[in-house]
C-alpha positions as CSV (number, residue, x, y, z in Angstrom):
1,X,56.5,-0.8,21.5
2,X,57.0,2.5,20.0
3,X,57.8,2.8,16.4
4,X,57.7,6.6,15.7
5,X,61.0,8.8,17.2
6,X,58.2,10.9,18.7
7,X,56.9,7.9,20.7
8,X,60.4,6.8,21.0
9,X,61.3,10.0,22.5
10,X,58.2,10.1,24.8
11,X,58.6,6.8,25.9
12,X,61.9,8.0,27.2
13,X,60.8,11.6,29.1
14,X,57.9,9.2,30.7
15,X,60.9,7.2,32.5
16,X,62.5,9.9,33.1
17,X,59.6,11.8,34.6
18,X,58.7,8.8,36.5
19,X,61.8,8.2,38.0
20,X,62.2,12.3,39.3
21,X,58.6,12.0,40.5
22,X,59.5,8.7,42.4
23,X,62.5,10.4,44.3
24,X,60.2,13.5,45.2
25,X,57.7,11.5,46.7
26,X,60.3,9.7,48.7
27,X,61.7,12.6,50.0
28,X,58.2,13.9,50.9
29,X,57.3,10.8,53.0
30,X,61.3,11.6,54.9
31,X,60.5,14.4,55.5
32,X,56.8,13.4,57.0
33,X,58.7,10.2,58.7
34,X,61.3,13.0,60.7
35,X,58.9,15.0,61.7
36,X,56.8,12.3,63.6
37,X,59.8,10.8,64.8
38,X,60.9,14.1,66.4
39,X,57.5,14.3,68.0
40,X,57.3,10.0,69.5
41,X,60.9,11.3,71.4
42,X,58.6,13.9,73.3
43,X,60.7,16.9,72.8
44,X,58.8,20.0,71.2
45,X,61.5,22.2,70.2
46,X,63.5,19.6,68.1
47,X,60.0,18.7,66.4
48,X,59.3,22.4,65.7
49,X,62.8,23.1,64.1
50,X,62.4,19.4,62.1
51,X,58.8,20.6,60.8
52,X,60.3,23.9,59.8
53,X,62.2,22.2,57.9
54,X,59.7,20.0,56.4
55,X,57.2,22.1,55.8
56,X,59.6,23.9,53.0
57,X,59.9,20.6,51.5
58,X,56.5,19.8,51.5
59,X,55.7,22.9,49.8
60,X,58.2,22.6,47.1
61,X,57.0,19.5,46.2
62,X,53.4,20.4,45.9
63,X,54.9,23.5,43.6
64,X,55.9,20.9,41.8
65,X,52.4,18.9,41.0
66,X,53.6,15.6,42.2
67,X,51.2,16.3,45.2
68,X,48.0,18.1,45.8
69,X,48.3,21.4,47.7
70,X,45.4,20.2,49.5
71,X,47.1,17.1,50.1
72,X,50.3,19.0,51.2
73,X,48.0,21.5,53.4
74,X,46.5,18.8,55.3
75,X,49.9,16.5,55.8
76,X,51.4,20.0,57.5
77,X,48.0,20.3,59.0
78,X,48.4,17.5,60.9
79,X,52.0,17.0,61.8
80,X,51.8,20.5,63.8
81,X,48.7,19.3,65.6
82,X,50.9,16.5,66.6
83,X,53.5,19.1,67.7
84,X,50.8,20.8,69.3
85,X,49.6,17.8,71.2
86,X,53.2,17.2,72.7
């Protein structure tokens, strides 16, 4: 596959990368998965203080690049309509 150290070297950041990006996006899609749980058990307080919490994590992780603010604005969007709609 690679047969300069410099590809070599890439090759290896590109796993690495991947594998840090993979566990970020996991946590993003917890944290999306609490927050409408919280909010199928009917109780509005609980699923306000879980998206309180989720919406920092959401955030950081769109700081990060591995989603689009956009993306991130409109997954917050929603969940606190779905709060709202309790």
């Amino acid at each position: 596959m690679a047969n300069t150290a410099q590809a070599r070297k890439r090759a290896r950041q590109a796993t690495e990368r991947r594998s840090q990006n993979m566990s970020l996006r996991s946590e993003l899609r917890t944290a999306i998965k609490k927050v409408r749980k919280a909010v199928t058990t009917g109780d509005k307080a609980a699923a306000q203080a879980v998206f309180k919490e989720s919406q920092s994590v959401i955030d950081s992780i769109a700081d990060k690049r591995i989603i689009h603010k956009n993306a991130a604005a409109r997954h917050k969007s929603r969940l606190s309509a779905a709060i709202k709609g309790i």
